[in-house]
C-alpha positions in Angstrom: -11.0 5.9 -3.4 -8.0 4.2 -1.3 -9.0 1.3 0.4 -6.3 -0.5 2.4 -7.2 -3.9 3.8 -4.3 -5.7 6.4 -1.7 -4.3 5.4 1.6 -6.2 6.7 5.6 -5.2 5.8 8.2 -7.2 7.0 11.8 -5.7 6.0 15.1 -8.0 6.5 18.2 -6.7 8.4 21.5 -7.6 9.7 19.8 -7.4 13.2 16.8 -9.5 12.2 13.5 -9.8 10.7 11.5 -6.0 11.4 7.5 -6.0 11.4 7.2 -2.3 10.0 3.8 -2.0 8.9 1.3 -4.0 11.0 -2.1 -4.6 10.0 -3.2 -1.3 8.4 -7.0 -0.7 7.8 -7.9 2.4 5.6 -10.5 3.8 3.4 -10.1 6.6 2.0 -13.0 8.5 0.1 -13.4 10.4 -3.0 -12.0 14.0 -2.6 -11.0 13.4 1.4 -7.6 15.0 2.6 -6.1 12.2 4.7 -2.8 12.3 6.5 -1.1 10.0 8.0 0.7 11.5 11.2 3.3 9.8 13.6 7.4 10.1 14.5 9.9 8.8 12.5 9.8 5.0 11.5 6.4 4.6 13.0 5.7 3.3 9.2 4.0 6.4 7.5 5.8 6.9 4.6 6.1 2.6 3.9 2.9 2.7 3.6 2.2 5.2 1.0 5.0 4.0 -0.8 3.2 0.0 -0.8 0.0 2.5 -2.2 2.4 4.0 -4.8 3.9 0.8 -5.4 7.4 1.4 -4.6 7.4 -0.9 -2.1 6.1 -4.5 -2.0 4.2 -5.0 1.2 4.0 -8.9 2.7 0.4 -9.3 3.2 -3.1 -7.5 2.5 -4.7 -5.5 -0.4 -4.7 -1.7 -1.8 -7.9 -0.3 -4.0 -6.8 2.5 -5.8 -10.8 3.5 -7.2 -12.0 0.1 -7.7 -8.8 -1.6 -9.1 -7.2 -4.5 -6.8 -3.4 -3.2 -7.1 -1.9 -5.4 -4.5 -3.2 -8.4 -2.9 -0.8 -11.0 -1.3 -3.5 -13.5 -1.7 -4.1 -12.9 -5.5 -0.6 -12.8 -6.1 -1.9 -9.0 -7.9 0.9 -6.5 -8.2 0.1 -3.6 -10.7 3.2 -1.7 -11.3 3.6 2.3 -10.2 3.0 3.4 -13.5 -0.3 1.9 -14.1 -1.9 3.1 -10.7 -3.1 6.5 -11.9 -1.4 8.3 -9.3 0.6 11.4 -8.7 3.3 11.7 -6.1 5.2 14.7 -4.7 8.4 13.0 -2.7 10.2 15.0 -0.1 13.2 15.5 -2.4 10.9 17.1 -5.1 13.3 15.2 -7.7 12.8 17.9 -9.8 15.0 17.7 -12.8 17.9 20.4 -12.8 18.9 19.9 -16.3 15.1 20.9 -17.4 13.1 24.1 -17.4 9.9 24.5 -15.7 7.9 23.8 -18.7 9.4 20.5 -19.2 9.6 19.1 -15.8 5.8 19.6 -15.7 5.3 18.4 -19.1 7.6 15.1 -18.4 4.9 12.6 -17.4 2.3 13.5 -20.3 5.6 13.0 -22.7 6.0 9.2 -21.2 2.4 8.5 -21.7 1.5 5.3 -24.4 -1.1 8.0 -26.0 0.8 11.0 -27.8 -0.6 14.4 -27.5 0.3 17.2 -30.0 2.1 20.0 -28.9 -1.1 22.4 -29.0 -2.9 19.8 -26.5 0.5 19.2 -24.5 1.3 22.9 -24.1 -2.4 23.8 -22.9 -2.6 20.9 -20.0 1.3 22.1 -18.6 0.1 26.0 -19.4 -3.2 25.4 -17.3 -1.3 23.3 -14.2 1.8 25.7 -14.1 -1.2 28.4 -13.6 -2.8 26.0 -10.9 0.2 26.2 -8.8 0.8 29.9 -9.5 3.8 29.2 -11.8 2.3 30.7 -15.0 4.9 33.5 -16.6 8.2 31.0 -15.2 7.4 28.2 -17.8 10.9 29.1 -19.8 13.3 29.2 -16.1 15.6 26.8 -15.2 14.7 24.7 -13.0 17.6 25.2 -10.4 16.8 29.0 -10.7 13.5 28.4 -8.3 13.3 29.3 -4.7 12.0 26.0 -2.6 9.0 27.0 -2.2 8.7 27.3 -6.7 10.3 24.0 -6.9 7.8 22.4 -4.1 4.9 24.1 -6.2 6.8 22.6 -9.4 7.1 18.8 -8.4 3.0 19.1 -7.6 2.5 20.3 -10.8 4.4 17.6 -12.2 2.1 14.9 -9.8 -1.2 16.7 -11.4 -0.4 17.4 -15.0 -1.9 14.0 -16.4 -5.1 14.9 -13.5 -4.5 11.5 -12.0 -7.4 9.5 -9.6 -5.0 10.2 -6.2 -2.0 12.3 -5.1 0.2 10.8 -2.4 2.3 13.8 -0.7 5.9 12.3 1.0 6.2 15.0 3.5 6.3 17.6 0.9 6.9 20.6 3.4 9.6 19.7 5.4 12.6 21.5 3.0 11.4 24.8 3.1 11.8 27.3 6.0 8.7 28.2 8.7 7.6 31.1 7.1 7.2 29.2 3.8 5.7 26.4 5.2 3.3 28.1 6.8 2.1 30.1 3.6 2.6 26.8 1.6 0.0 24.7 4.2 -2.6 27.3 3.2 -2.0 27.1 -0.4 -1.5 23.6 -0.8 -5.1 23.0 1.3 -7.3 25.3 -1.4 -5.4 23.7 -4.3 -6.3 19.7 -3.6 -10.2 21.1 -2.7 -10.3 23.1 -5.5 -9.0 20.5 -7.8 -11.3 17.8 -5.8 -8.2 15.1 -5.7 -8.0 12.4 -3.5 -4.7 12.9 -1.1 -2.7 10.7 1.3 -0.3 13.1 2.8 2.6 12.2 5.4 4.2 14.2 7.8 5.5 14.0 11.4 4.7 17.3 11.8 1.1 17.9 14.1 0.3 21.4 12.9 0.4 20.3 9.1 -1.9 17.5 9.7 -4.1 19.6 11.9 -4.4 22.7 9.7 -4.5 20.7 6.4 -6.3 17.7 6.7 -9.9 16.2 6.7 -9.0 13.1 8.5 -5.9 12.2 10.4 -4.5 8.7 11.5 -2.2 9.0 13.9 1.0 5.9 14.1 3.2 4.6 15.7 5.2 1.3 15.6 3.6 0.4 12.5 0.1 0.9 13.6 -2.7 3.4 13.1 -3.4 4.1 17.1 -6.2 6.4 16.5 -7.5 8.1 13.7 -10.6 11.2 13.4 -10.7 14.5 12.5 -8.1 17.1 13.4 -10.7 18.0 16.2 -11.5 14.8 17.6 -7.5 14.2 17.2 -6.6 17.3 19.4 -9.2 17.5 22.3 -10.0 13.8 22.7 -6.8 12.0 22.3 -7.5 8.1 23.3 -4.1 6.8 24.3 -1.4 9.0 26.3 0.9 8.6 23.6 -1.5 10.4 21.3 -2.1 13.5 23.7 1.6 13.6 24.0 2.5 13.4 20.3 0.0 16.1 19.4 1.0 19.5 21.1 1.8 20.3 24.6 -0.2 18.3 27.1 0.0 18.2 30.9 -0.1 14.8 32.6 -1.0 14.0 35.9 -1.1 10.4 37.4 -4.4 9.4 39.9 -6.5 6.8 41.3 -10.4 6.4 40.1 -11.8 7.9 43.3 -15.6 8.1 41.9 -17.4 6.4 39.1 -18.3 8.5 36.0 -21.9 10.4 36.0 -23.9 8.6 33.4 -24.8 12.1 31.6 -22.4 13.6 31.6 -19.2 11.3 31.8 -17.2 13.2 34.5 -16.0 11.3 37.6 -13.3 11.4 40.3 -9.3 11.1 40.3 -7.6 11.5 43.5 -4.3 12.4 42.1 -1.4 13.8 44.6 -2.3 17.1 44.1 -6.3 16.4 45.3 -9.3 15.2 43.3 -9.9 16.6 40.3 -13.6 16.3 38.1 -12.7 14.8 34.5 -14.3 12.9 32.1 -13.2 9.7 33.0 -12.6 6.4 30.5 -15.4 4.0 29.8 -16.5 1.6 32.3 -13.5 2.8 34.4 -13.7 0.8 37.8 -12.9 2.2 41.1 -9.0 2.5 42.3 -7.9 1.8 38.5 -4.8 3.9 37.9 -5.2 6.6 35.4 -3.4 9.3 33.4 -5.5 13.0 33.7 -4.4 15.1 30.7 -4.6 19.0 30.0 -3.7 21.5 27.2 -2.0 24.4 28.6 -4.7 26.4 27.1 -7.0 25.2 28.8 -5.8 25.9 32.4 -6.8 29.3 33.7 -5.2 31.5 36.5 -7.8 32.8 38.7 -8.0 35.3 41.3 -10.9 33.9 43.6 -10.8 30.3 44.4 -13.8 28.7 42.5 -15.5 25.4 43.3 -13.5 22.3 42.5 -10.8 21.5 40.1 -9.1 24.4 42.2 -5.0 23.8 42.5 -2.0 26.3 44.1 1.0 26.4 42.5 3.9 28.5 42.1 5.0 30.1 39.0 8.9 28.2 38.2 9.4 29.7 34.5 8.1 32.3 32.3 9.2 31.7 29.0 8.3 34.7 26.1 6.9 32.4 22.8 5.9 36.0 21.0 2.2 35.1 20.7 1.9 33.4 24.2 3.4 33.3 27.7 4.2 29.8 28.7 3.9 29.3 32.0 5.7 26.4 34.4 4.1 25.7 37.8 4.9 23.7 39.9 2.0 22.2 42.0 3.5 20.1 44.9 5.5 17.6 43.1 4.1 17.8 40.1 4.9 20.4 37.1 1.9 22.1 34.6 2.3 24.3 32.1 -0.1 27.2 31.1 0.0 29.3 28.6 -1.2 33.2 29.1 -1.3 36.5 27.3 2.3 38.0 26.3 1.6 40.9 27.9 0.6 39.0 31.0 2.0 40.9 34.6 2.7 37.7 36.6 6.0 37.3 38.2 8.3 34.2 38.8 7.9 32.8 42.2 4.4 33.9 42.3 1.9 31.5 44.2 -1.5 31.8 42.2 -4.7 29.6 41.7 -5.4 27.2 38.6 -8.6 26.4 37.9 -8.6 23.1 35.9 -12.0 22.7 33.5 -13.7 19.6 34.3 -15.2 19.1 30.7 -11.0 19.8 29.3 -9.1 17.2 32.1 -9.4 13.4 30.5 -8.6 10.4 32.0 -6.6 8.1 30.0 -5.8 4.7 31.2 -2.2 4.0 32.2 
């Protein structure tokens, strides 16, 4: 449904010519929930704008369905208005000087082909119930909470049912509570209603609770992309594994080749060896990155076979639905994260048993 094809922005400054967008690849399919994920000006939201068409990328093509809407080579630009897209921006724009009813009903008003007011009122009445904003179609628009006028702006974005919705960080003005109802919603809406979405946001628990596929950037390119799983537990680069969540890292040394069933090798590291699934064709003595959720490190009583550390507890810090634990483990610091109601103590030397099949090797 989106197909993006070497995708190159170049933007002009006083300090010189910037590469923002560097050789995107995409494709997008019909009903997928696809987010791009990465820090500020990594180059998420430049390129949904060049797939909007508010921007003018410097090189490559965009398929919107099977329409050609960019292409450098074709000298093809189809303006924003002909794209049959909707887009929710991070402002909302939502017009103050308008009431509900007509801030949905604003793009089917601009459209070349007039509808009556029977056929007009029934496709706002039937989106405003979508979003759960039946009963406030007469309100003033600057009389909604955030999370109405967030709810509003999509509304707007899906009156005229358009091929794809592009989502500008839509979340990011309304408080945690909000967002985290508004995640939840905002999922069952686009499945139920079967649209295509782009979404971007720099934050990792929106793009891990909401989306089917996730490309994660940075410095204009897509570093890796797969499903929030795949995303999470099998990051590829270190900046990935740090970027999504809490991750331990601890540097090492290829000390044994990697099992051919079962992937798992050596890495002398300077707290000892540790098991771990280790890169591909990793050679012996290659200097490597081992990385660890917190969750995934137990405290044990009994010293178990291998992937067996002693540390001492540094910090306790109470995150009301976890314990995180610092240790420190000769030089090196992990964090763990236990049960709130957990009894250890500060300064408490314990044993942390380390998962082979959850410690990867990354290559520094």
């Amino acid at each position: 449904m989106i197909k993006i094809h070497n995708l190159h922005m170049y933007y002009q400054t006083e300090r010189g010519r910037v590469h923002a967008v560097r050789g995107i690849e995409l494709d997008i399919e019909q009903g997928e929930f696809f987010t791009l994920l990465g820090p500020s000006g990594c180059g998420k939201t430049t390129t949904l704008r060049a797939v909007a068409g508010l921007e003018t990328p410097t090189e490559g093509e965009i398929f919107v369905g099977d329409d050609l809407v960019y292409s450098s080579a074709k000298k093809t630009f189809v303006p924003p208005y002909h794209r049959d897209i909707g887009m929710v921006f991070q402002s909302y724009a939502i017009w103050p000087h308008l009431n509900v009813f007509e801030n949905a009903a604003f793009p089917l008003r601009e459209m070349k082909r007039k509808l009556s007011q029977q056929e007009l009122r029934a496709k706002v009445d039937k989106t405003l119930a979508l979003v759960h904003l039946d009963g406030l179609a007469d309100r003033p628009a600057p009389f909604l909470s955030g999370g109405q006028q967030q709810r509003l702006a999509l509304a707007r974005a899906l009156v005229k049912e358009p091929r794809v919705l592009l989502l500008d960080e839509p979340l990011s003005n309304l408080d945690a509570k909000l967002r985290e109802e508004t995640r939840v919603e905002l999922r069952e809406l686009v499945k139920r209603v079967g649209i295509t979405t782009l979404y971007v946001t720099h934050d990792q628990l929106e793009a891990l609770t909401m989306s089917d596929t996730v490309a994660v950037m940075n410095q204009g390119q897509i570093v890796q992309q797969g499903s929030p799983v795949e995303i999470y537990q099998a990051p590829a680069q270190q900046f990935v594994a740090n970027f999504i969540g809490l991750t331990n890292f601890l540097d090492g040394r290829v000390a044994s080749v990697a099992d051919k069933a079962t992937g798992i090798g050596e890495v002398e590291t300077a707290s000892g060896k540790l098991r771990c699934l280790l890169p591909d064709a990793a050679a012996l003595g290659e200097s490597v990155i081992v990385v660890i959720r917190p969750e995934d490190i137990n405290i044990v009583t009994d010293t178990v076979d291998g992937n067996t550390l002693r540390g001492k507890i540094e910090a306790l810090i109470f995150m009301g639905d976890a314990l995180e634990c610092q240790l420190s483990v000769g030089a090196q610091k992990l964090r763990t994260k236990l049960h709130p109601s957990s009894a250890l103590r500060q300064g408490e030397i314990v044993s942390l048993q380390l998962p082979p099949l959850s410690c990867r090797a990354l290559r520094a």
